[in-house]
C-alpha positions as CSV (number, residue, x, y, z in Angstrom):
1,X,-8.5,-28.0,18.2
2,X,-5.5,-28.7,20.4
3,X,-2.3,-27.3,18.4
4,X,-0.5,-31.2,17.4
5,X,3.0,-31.8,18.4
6,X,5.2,-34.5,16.4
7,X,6.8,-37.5,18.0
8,X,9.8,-34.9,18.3
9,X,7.5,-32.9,20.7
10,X,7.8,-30.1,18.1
11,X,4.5,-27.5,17.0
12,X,3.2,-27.0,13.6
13,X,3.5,-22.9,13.3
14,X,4.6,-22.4,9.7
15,X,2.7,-23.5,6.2
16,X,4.7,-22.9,2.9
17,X,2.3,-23.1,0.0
18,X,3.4,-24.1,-3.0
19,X,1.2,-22.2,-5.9
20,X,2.5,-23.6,-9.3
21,X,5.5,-25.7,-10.2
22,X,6.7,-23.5,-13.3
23,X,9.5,-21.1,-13.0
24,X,11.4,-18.5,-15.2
25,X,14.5,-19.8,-14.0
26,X,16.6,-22.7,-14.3
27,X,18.8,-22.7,-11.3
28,X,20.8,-26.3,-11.3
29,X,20.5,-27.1,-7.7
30,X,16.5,-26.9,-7.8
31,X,15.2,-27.5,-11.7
32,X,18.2,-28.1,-14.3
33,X,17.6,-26.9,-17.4
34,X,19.0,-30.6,-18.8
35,X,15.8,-31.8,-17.1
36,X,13.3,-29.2,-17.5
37,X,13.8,-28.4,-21.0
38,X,11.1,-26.5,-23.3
39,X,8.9,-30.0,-23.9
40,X,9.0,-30.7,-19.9
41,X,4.7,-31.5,-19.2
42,X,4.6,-29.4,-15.7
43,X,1.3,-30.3,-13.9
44,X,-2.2,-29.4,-15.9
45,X,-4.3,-27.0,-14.6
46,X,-6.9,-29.5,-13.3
47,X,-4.4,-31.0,-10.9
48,X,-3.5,-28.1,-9.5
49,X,-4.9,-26.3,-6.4
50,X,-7.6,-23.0,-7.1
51,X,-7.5,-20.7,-4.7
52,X,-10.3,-21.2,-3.2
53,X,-9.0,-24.8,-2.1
54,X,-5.9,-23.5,-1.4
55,X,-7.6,-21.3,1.2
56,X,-9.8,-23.7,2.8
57,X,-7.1,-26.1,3.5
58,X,-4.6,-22.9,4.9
59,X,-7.8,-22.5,7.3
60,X,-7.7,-26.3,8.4
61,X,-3.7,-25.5,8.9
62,X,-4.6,-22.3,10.9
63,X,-6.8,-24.2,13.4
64,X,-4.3,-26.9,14.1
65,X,-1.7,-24.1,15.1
66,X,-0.2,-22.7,12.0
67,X,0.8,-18.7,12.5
68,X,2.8,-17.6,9.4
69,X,1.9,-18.7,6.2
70,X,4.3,-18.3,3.0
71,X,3.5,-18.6,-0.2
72,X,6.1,-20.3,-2.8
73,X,7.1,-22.0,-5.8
74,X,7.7,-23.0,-8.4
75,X,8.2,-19.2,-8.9
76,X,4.5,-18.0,-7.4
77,X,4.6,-14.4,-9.3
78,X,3.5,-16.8,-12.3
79,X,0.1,-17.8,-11.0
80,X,-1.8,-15.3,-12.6
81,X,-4.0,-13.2,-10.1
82,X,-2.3,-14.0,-7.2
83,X,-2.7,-10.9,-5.4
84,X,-6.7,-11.9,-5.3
85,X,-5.4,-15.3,-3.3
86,X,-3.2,-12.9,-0.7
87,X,-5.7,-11.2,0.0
88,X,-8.0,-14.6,0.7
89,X,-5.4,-15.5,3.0
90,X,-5.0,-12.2,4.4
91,X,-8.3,-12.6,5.9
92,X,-7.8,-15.7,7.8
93,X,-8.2,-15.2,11.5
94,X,-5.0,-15.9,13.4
95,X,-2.5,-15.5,10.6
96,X,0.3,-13.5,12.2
97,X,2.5,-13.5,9.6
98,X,1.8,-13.8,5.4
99,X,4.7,-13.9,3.3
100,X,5.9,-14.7,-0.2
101,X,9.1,-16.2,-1.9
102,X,10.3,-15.1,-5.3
103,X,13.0,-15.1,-7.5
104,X,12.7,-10.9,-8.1
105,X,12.3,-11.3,-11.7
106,X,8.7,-9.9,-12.1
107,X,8.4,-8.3,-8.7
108,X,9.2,-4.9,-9.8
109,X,5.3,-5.2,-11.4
110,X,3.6,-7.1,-9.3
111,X,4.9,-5.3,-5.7
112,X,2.2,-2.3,-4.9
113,X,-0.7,-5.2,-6.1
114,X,0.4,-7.7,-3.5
115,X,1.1,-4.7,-0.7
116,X,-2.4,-3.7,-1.2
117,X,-3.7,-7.5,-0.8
118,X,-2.2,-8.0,2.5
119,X,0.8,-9.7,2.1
120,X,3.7,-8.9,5.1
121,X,7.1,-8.9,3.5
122,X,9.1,-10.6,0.9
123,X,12.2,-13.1,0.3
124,X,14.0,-12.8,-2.6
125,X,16.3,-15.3,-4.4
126,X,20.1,-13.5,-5.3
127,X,22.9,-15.6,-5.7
128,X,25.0,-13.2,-7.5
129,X,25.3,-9.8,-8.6
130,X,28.0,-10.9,-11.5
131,X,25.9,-11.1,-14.5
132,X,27.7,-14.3,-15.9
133,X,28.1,-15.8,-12.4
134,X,24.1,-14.8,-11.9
135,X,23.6,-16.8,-15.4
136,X,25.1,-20.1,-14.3
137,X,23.2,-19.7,-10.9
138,X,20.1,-19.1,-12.5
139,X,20.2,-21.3,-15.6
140,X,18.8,-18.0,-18.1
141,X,20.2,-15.0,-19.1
142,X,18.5,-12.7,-17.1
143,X,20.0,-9.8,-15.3
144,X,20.6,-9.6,-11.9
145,X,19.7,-5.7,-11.6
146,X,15.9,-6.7,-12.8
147,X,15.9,-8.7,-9.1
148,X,17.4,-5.2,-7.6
149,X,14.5,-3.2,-9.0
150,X,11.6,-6.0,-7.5
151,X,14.2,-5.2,-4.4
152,X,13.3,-1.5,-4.8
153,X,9.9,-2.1,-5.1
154,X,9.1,-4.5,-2.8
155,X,11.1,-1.9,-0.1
156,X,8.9,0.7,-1.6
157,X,5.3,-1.1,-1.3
158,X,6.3,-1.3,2.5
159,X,6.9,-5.1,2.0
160,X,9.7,-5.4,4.4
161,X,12.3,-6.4,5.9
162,X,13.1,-8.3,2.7
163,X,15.3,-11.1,3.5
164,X,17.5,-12.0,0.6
165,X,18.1,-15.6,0.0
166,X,21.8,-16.7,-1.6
167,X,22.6,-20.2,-1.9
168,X,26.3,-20.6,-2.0
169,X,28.0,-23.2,-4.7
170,X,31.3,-24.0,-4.4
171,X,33.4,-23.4,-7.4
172,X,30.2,-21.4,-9.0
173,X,29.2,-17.9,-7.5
174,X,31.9,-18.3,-3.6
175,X,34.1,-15.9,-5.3
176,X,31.0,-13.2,-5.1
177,X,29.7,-13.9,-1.8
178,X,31.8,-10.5,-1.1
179,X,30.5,-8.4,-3.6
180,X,26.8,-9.5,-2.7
181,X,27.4,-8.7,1.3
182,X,28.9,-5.1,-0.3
183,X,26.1,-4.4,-1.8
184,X,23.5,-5.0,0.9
185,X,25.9,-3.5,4.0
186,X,24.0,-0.5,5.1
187,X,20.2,-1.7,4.1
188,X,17.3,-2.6,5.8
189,X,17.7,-5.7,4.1
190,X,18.9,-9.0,5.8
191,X,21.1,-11.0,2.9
192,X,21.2,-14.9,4.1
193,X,23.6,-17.4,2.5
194,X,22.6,-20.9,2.2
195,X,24.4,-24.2,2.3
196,X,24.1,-26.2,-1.1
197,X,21.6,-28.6,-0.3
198,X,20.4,-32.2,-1.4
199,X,16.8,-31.4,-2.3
200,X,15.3,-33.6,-5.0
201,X,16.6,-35.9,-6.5
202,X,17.6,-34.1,-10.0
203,X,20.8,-31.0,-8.8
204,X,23.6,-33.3,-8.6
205,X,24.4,-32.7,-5.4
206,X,28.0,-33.5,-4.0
207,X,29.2,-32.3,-0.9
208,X,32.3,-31.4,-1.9
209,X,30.4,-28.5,-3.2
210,X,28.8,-27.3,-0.1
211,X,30.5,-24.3,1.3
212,X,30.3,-24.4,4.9
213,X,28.3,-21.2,6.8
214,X,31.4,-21.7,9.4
215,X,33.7,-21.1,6.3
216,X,31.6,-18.0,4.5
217,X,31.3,-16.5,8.1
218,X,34.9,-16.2,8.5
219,X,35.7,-14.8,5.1
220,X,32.7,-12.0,5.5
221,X,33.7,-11.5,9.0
222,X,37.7,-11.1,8.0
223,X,36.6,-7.8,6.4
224,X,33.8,-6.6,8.1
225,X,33.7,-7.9,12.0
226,X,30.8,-9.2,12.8
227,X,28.8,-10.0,16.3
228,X,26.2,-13.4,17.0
229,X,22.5,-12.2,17.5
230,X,20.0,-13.9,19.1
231,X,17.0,-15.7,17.4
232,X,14.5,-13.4,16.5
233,X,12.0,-16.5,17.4
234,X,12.3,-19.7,18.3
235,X,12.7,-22.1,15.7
236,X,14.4,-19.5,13.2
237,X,16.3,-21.1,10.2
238,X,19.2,-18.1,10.0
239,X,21.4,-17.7,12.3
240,X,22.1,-14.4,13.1
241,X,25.1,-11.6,12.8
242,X,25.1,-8.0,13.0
243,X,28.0,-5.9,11.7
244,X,29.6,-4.6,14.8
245,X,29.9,-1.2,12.9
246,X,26.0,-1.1,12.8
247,X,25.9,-1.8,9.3
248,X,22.8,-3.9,9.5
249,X,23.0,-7.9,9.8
250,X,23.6,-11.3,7.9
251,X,22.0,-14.9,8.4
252,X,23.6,-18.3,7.6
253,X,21.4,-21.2,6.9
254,X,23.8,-24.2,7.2
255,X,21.4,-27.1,6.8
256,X,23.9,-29.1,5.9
257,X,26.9,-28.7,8.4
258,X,24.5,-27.8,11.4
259,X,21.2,-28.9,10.9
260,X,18.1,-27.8,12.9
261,X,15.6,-30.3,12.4
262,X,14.7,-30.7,16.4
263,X,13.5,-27.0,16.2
264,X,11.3,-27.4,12.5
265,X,7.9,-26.3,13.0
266,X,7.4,-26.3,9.1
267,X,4.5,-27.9,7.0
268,X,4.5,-27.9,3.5
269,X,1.2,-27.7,0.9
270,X,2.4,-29.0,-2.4
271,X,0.8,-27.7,-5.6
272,X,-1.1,-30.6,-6.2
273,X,-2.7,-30.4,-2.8
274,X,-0.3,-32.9,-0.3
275,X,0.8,-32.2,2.9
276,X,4.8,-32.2,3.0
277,X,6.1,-32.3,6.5
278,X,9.8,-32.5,5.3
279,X,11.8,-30.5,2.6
280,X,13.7,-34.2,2.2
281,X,10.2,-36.0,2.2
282,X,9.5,-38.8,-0.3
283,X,6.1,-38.4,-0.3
284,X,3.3,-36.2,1.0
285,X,-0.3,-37.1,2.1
286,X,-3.4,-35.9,-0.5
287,X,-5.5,-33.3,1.0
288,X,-6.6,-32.8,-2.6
289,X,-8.6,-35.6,-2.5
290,X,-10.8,-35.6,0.2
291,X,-11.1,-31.6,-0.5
292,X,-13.1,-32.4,-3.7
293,X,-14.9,-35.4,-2.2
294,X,-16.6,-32.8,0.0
295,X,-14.9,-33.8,3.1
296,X,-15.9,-31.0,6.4
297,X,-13.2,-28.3,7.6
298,X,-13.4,-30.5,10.3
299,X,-12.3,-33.5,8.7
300,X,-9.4,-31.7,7.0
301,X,-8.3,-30.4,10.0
302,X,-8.7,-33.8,11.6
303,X,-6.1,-34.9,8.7
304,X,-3.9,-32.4,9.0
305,X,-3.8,-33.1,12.8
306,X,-3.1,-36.6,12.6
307,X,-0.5,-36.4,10.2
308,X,1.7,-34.0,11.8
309,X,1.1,-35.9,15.2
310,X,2.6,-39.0,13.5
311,X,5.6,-37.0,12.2
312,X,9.1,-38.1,12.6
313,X,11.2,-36.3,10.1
314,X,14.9,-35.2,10.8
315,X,16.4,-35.8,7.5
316,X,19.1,-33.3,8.1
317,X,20.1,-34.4,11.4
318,X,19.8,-38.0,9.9
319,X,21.9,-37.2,6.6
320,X,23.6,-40.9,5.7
321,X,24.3,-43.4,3.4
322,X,20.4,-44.6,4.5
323,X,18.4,-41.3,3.6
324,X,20.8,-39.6,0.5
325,X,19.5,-42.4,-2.2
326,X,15.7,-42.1,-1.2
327,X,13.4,-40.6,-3.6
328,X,13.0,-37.4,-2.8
329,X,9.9,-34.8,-3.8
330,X,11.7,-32.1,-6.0
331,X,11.8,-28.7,-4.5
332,X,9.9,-26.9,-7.2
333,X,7.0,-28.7,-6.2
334,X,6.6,-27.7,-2.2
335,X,8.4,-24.2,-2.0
336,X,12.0,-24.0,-0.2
């Protein structure tokens, strides 16, 4: 089948797969704890995708054009077994790229089982190193060095580059952006800061707390110069900057203050089995469905196909008045 291009003219190249919607954290801007509290009913087991679904749908996304598949949250290291599904996707023709998100917290464990499986490389959530700062990030009281040690072991299982993941709250953890680019300066690692974002419906987002990437850029660049690189592929999130003293590099993500949705080539699989083809979506169409109605690779494909061909999403670029009060799918639900 014909790789489908939106009504943007724009491929479908990446899959995130959303594995469960539970976490171990309770990071405001993606599942409050005020929300998700100890009675909170996440989705039953029956409702959620088995991996054997999971990888017959990834193989209908495969042959409509998808080439890096990543595997999310939720935090995913709580699906139990999930090095037996990496290595199901592992096998899948064509894949060119198989990654997984975490949060760190039980990577440490898990890293030489998910090496072995096939998976590529790790991202891993940090948005401080300050234990108390780490806390109101995170929503638990968890230390931040147990996400260094998955760090460790992830570099140590050969599951690099890691590309560490910061999202930047004004008022909450700015005041350690420093100390976090410190720490990683002279790794293999790539630390990426993100713009507070609107996802969801549930983080109280204001934009007043959004810390521009222009504005972290400057205050990481006062101290230690930095140099623009170029994309490493086309489409990439991050933009790039090395340290001109060859101290390895940074990314900013500034979704909100320069949004790249004419470049998104990014499908999401929700845990329930819908196809996502906006992080700001307000809905998703049910692959889940026709899946255990017995419908053909073929047809699934077919769906996949058509749905992506009919997109029009550009959420970021389209940020108003119109698109801020829509319902949104929380973020837990379809990965980052």
């Amino acid at each position: 089948m014909e790789s489908p291009r939106d009504n943007l003219d724009r491929p479908m190249r990446d899959l995130r797969i959303s594995v469960t919607d539970r976490c171990n954290l309770r990071c405001p801007y993606c599942m409050p704890k005020e929300v998700f509290g100890d009675r909170y009913e996440f989705l039953p087991r029956a409702e959620i995708l088995t991996f054997e679904e999971i990888t017959r749908l990834a193989r209908s996304f495969v042959a409509t054009g998808v080439r890096k598949i990543r595997i999310t949250g939720g935090e995913p290291l709580l699906r139990a077994d999930l090095p037996d599904l990496v290595e199901r996707l592992s096998k899948i023709e064509d894949v060119e790229d198989l990654t997984l998100t975490t949060n760190g917290l039980l990577l440490a464990q898990h890293a030489q089982a998910l090496a072995k499986a096939g998976l590529g490389r790790v991202t891993v959530s940090l948005d401080s190193l300050d234990a108390g700062v780490f806390k109101d990030m995170s929503g638990r009281a968890h230390d931040p060095q147990a996400v260094l040690a998955g760090i460790a072991a992830a570099e140590a299982a050969g599951l690099g580059p890691i590309k560490v993941n910061c999202v930047v709250r004004r008022g909450v953890n700015d005041g350690t952006v420093l100390q976090l680019a410190e720490h990683f300066r002279g790794t293999p690692h790539v630390l990426r800061f993100i713009e507070f974002m609107d996802v969801g419906t549930l983080n109280a987002w204001d934009l007043s707390e959004v810390v521009p990437a222009k504005e972290l850029l400057e205050q990481i660049a006062s101290r230690w110069p930095l140099a623009p690189v170029d994309p490493a592929y086309p489409g990439e999130v991050a933009r790039r900057y090395a340290y001109t003293d060859g101290a390895g590099e940074i990314g900013m993500i500034a979704s909100v203050t320069a949004p790249f949705c004419g470049d998104c080539t990014r499908a999401r699989l929700s845990t329930k089995g819908e196809l996502v083809t906006c992080l700001f979506a307000t809905g998703g169409v049910d692959l889940r469905a026709p899946l255990r109605s017995g419908a053909s690779d073929e047809e699934l494909a077919q769906i996949v196909a058509t749905t992506w061909s009919g997109r029009t999403d550009r959420y970021s670029e389209d940020r108003s008045d119109r698109t801020t009060d829509l319902p949104r799918i929380e973020m837990f639900r379809i990965g980052g």
